[in-house]
C-alpha positions as CSV (number, residue, x, y, z in Angstrom):
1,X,34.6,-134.4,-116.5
2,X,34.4,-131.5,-114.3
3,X,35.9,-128.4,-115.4
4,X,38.4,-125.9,-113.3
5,X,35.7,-123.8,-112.1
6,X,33.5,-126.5,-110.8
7,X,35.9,-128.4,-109.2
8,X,37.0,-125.6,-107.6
9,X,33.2,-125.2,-106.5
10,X,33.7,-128.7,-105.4
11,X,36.6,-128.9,-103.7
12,X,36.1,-125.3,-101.5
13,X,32.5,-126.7,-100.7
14,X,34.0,-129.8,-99.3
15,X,36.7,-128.1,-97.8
16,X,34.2,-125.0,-96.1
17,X,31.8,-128.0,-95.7
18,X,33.6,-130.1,-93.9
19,X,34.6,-127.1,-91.2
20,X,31.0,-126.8,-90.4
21,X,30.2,-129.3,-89.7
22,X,32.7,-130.1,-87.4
23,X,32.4,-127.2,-86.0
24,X,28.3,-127.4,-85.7
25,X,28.8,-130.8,-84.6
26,X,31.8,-130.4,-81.8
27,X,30.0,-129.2,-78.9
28,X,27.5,-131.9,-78.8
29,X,30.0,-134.6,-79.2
30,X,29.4,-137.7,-76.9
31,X,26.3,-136.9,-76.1
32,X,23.1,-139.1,-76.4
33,X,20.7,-137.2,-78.6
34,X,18.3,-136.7,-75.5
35,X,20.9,-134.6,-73.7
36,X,21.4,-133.2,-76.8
37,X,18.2,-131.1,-76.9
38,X,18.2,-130.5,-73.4
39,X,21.7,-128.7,-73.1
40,X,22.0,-127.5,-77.4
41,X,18.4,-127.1,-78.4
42,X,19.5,-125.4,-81.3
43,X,21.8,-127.5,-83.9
44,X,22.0,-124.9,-86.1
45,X,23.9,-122.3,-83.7
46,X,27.3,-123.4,-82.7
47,X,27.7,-124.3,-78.7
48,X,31.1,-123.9,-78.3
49,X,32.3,-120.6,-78.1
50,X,30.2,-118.0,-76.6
51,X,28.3,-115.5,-79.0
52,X,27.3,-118.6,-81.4
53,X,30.8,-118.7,-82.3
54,X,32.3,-122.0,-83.9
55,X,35.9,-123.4,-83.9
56,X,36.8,-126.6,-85.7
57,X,38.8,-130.2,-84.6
58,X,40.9,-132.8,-85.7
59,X,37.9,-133.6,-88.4
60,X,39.1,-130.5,-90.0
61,X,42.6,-130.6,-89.5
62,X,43.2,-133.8,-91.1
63,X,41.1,-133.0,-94.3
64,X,43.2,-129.9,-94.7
65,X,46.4,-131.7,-94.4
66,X,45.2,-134.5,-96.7
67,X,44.5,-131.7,-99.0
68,X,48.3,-130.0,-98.8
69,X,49.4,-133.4,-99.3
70,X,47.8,-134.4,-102.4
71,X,48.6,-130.2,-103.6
72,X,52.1,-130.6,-103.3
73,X,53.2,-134.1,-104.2
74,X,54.6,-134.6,-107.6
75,X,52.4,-136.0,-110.6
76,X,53.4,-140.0,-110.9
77,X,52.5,-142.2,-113.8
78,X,51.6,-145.8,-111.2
79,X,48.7,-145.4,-109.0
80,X,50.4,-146.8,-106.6
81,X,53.3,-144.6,-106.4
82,X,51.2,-141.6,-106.5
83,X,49.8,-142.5,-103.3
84,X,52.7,-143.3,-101.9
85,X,54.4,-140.0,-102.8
86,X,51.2,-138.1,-101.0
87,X,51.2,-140.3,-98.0
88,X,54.9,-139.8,-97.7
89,X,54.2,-135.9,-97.5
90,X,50.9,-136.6,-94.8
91,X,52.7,-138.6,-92.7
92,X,54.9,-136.0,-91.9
93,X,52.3,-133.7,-91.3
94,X,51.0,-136.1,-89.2
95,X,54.2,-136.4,-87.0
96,X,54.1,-132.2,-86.8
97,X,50.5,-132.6,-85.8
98,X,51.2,-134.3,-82.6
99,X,53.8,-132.6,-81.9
100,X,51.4,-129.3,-81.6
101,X,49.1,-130.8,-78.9
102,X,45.9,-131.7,-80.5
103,X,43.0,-131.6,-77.8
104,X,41.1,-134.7,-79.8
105,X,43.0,-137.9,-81.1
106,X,41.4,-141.4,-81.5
107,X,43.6,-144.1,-80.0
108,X,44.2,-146.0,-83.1
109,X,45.4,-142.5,-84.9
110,X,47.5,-142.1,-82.0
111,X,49.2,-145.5,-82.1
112,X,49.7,-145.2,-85.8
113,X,51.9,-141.5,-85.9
114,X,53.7,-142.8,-82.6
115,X,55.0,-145.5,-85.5
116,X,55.7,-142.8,-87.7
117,X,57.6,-141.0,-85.6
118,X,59.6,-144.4,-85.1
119,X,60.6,-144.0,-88.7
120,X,58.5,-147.0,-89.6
121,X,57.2,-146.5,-93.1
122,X,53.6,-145.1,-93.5
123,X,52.2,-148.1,-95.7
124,X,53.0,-150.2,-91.8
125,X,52.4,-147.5,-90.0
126,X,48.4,-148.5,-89.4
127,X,47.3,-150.4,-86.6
128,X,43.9,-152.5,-86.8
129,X,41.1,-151.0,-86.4
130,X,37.8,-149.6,-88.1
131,X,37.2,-146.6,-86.7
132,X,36.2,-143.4,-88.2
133,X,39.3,-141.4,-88.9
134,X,39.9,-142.2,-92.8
135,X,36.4,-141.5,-93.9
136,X,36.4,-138.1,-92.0
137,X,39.1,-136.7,-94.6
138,X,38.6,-138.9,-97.7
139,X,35.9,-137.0,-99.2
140,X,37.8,-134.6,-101.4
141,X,40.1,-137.5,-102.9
142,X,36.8,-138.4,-104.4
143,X,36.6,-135.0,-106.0
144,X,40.3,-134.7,-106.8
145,X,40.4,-138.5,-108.4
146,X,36.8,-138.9,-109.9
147,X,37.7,-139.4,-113.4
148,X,40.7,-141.9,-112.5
149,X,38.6,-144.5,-110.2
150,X,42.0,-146.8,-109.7
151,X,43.8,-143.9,-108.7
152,X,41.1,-142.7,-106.6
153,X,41.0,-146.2,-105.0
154,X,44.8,-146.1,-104.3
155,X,44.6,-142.7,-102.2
156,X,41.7,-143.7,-100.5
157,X,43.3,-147.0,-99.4
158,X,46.7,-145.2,-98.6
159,X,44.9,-142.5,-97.1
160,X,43.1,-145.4,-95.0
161,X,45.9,-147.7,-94.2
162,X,48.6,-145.0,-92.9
163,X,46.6,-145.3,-89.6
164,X,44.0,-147.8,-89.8
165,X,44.1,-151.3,-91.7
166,X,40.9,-153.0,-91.2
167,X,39.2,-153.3,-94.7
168,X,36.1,-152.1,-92.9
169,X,37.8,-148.8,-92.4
170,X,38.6,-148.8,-96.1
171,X,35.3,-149.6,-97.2
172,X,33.6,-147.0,-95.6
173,X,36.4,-144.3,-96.4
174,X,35.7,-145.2,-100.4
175,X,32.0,-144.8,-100.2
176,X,32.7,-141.3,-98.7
177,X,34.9,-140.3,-101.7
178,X,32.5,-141.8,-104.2
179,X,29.7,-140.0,-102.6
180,X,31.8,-136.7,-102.6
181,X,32.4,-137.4,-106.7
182,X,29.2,-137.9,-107.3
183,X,27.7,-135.2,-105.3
184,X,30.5,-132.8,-107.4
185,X,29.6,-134.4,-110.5
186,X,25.6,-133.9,-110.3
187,X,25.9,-130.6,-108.3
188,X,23.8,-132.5,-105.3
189,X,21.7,-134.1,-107.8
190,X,22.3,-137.5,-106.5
191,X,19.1,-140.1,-106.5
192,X,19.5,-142.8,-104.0
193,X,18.8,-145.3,-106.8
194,X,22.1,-144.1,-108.9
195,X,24.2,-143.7,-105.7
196,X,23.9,-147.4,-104.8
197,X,24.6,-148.9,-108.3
198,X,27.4,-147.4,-108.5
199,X,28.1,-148.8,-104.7
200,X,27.4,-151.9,-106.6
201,X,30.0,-151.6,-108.9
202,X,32.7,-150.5,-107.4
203,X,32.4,-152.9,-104.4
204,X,33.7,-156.2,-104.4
205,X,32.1,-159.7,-102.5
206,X,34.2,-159.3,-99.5
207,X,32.8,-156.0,-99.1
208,X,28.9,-157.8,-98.7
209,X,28.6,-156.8,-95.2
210,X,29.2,-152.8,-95.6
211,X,27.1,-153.1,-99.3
212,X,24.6,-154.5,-97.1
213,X,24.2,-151.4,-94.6
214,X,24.6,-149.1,-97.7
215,X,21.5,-151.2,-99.1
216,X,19.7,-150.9,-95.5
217,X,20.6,-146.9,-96.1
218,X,19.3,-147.1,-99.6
219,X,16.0,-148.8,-98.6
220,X,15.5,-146.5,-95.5
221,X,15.6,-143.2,-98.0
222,X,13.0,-144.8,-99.8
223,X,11.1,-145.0,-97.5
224,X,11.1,-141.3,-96.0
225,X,12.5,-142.3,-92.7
226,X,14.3,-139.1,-90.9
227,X,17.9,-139.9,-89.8
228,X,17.5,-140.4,-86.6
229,X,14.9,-142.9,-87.1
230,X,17.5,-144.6,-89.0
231,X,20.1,-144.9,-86.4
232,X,17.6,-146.0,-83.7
233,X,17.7,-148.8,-86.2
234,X,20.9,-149.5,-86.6
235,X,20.9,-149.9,-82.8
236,X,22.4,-146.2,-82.0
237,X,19.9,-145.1,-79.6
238,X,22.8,-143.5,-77.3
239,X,24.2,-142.0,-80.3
240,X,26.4,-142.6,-83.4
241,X,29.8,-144.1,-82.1
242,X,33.3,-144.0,-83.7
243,X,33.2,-146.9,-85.4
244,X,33.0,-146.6,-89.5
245,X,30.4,-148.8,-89.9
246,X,28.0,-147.0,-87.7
247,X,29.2,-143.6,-88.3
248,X,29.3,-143.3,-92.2
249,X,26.0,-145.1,-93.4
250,X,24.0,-142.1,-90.8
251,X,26.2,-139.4,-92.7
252,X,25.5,-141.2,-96.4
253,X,21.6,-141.5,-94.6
254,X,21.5,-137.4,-93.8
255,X,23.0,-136.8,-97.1
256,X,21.0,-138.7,-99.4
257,X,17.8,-137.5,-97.4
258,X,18.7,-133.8,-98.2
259,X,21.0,-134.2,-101.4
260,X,20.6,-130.5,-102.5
261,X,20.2,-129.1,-99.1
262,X,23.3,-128.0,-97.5
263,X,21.5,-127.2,-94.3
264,X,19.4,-129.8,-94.1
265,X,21.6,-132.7,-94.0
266,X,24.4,-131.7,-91.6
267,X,20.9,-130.7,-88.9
268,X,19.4,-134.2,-89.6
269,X,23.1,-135.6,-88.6
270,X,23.6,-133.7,-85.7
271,X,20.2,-134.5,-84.3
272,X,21.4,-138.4,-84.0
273,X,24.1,-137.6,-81.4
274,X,27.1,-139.3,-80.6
275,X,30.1,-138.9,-82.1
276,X,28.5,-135.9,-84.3
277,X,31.3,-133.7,-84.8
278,X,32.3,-136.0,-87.3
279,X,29.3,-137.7,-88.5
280,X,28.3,-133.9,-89.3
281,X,31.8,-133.4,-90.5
282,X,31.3,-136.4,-93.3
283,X,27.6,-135.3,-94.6
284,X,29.0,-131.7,-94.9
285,X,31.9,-132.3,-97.1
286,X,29.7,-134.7,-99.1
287,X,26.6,-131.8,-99.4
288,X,29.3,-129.0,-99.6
289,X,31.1,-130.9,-102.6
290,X,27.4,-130.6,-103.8
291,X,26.3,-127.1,-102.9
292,X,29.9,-125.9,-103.4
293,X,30.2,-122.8,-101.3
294,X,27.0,-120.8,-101.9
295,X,25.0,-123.8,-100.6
296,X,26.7,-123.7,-96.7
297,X,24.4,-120.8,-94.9
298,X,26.7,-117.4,-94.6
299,X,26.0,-116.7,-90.8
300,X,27.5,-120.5,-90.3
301,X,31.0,-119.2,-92.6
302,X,30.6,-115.8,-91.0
303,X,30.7,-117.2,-87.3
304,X,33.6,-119.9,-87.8
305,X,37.0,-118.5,-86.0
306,X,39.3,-120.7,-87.0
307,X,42.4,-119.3,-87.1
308,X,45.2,-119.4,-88.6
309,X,43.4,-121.4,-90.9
310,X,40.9,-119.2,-91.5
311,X,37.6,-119.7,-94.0
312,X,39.4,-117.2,-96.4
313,X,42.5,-119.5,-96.3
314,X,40.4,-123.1,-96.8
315,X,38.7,-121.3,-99.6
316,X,42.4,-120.4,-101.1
317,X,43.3,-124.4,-100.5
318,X,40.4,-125.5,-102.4
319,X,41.4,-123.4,-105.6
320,X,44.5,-124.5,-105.5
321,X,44.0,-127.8,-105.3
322,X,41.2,-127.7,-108.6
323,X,43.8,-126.3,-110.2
324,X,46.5,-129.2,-109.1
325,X,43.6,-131.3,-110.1
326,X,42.9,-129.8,-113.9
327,X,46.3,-129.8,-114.4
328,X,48.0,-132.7,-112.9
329,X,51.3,-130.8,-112.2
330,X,52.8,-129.7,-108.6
331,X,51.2,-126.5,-107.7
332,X,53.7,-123.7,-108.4
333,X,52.1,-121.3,-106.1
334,X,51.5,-123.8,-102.9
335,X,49.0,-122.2,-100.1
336,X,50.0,-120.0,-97.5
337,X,51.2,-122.4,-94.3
338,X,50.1,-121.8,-91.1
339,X,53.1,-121.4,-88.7
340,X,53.7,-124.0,-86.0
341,X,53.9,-121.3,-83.4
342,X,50.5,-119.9,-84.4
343,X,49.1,-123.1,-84.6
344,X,50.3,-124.4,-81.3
345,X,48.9,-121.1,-79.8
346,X,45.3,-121.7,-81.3
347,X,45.5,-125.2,-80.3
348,X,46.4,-124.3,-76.5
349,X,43.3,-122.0,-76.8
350,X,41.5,-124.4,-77.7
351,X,42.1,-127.3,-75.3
352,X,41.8,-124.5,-72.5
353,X,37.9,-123.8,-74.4
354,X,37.2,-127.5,-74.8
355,X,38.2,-128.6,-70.8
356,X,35.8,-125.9,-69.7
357,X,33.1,-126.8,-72.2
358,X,33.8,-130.7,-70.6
359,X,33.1,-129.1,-67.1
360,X,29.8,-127.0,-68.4
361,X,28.4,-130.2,-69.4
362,X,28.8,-131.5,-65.9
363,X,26.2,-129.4,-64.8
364,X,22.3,-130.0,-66.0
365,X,20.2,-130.0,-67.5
366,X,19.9,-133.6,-67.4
C-alpha cells in the first residue's frame, strides 16, 4: 500500500505528467508523423507558443476536473454509489466547461454534456462510441483506487460511461488506470511480463479483442521494436487516430519501452503522430505516476504557462488528493479554484493561439 508521501509523488507526477505531455504533444496534433519532422523537428521543445513555450488542452483539463471531483465528493461505503457521488460532482464541471468555450472537443464529448445540460442523469448521459476521451483522464483513478480494485473499476466505468458507452472505451480507460497503479506502485519499475498478467486477470472474455492488442503490445516490447514501428503495425502509418483502441495500446507501447524514463516515453509517442496531444498525454501520466515529479525534465515544467491553473497549482491538487486518498475523508482544505472569468480569458487566448497555429501549418514545409 502506498504511503501519503508516495502517493502524493504519484499522484503530482501524473497530474504534472499528464500537462506535458499534452502540451509537448499539442502542436503536432493531426499530423502524419512525416510532416511531423518536417514542420517540429524537435519533439522535445514545445511548438506552440513562441519562445518554446507550452500551454495545455482539453487532455489536461479533464484530468484536473476528474481530480476535484474525486477530492471533493464524500467517502461512501458501495462502490457504486461512490462513483456516482463523483460523477455527479464532474458532470457539472463538465456542463461549466462548455460553457467557457473550449477550443478542442470530440464530438461524442460534446453530444454527451449537451445531455447533461438537459438534466439527463450522467449514468445516460454517454452516447456510443470508443473514442479516446475516458482513457485520457482515468490514469490517476488508478493511483487514487489501487488497493480497492472493485472501486477502482467502478470510477473508471463511471468516469467512462458519463460520455462514452462502448465497452471498448471502458476497456482501454481501465488498462490506463491499472498501468498508472502499477507504475505508482513499482516507482516505474514495471516489466512487460508482470504488466500483462495482471491484464490477464483483471480482464474478462468479452474483453478478448482489447487483451489481444495489449498481447500484440506485450510481444512487440519483447522484441525491441521502437514505437513507431509498432504503430506502422497496427496500421497507423498516417498517425495514431482518436479511437481507444489505436490510441492507448501506442501510449501502454511508449511506456512500457521506457518504464523508468520520463523523457523517453512521451518522445517515442510523439514521434508516431496523429492524434499525439493525447497519446503523449496518456504515456505521461502513466511514466509521471512512475517518475513522480523529479522524473518530468525541469525546462519542460519551467516552460509550461498554463494559467490559472498553473504547475504550482496542479502540484497543490495532487497533494491534496493523496491526502483524500490516505485518508478517505472529504478534503477539508479543497484546492484553490480557478475563476470562470479567468478561465474563460485563458481559453479565448488560447483559441486565438491555436487558429493561428491552424493557419502556420498551412504553409510548408510539406
Amino acid at each position: 500500500m502506498l504511503d501519503i508521501l508516495r502517493m502524493e509523488r504519484a499522484l503530482v507526477g501524473c497530474l504534472l505528467g499528464t500537462a506535458v505531455g499534452d502540451a509537448l504533444g499539442l502542436a503536432c496534433e493531426g499530423l502524419s508523423p512525416r510532416r511531423r519532422r518536417k514542420l517540429f523537428p524537435d519533439p522535445a521543445r514545445y511548438g506552440l507558443l513562441p519562445f518554446g513555450r507550452g500551454m495545455c488542452s482539453d487532455d489536461t483539463e479533464h484530468t484536473v476536473m476528474l481530480a476535484q471531483s474525486v477530492l471533493e465528493c464524500a467517502e461512501c461505503a458501495e462502490d457504486e454509489a461512490q462513483a456516482r457521488a463523483a460523477m455527479s460532482a464532474f458532470a457539472w464541471r463538465l456542463r461549466f466547461w462548455l460553457l467557457r468555450l473550449p477550443a478542442g472537443i470530440g464530438l461524442a464529448t460534446l453530444r454527451a454534456i449537451l445531455k447533461l445540460w438537459l438534466f439527463i442523469p450522467s449514468r445516460w448521459s454517454g452516447v456510443h462510441s470508443a473514442g479516446n476521451g475516458p482513457s485520457m483522464r482515468s490514469a490517476l483513478l488508478g493511483i487514487v483506487y489501487a488497493e480497492r480494485p472493485e472501486r477502482m473499476r467502478a470510477m473508471v466505468r463511471a468516469a467512462t460511461r458519463i460520455t462514452h458507452t462502448d465497452p471498448k472505451a471502458e476497456q482501454a480507460a481501465w488498462t490506463v488506470a491499472l498501468a498508472a497503479s502499477r507504475a505508482a506502485a513499482l516507482a516505474g519499475r514495471v516489466t512487460t511480463v508482470e504488466f500483462l498478467a495482471a491484464c490477464r486477470a483483471g480482464l474478462g472474455a468479452e474483453a478478448a479483442e482489447w487483451l489481444a492488442l495489449v498481447e500484440r503490445v506485450a510481444a512487440s516490447v519483447g522484441r525491441g521494436e521502437a514505437t513507431p514501428e509498432f504503430a506502422l503495425a497496427l496500421g497507423l502509418a498516417n498517425g495514431v487516430t482518436g479511437y481507444s483502441f489505436h490510441t492507448v495500446p501506442v501510449a501502454l507501447h511508449a511506456w512500457l519501452s521506457h518504464p523508468a524514463d520520463y523523457r523517453g516515453a512521451v518522445l517515442a509517442a510523439i514521434e508516431c503522430g496523429g492524434d499525439s496531444d493525447t497519446v503523449a498525454a496518456i504515456t505521461g501520466a502513466i511514466a509521471g505516476a512512475g517518475s513522480g515529479k523529479d522524473g518530468i525534465p525541469a525546462p519542460w515544467l519551467d516552460r509550461l504557462v498554463e494559467w490559472p491553473c498553473t504547475v504550482a497549482w496542479m502540484q497543490r491538487l495532487g497533494a491534496l488528493l493523496a491526502q483524500r486518498a490516505a485518508t478517505r475523508a472529504p478534503c477539508t482544505d479543497p484546492a484553490p479554484v480557478a475563476g470562470a472569468g479567468k478561465l474563460l480569458l485563458r481559453n479565448l487566448f488560447f483559441l486565438f493561439v491555436v487558429l493561428a497555429h491552424g493557419f502556420r501549418r498551412l504553409l510548408p514545409p510539406y
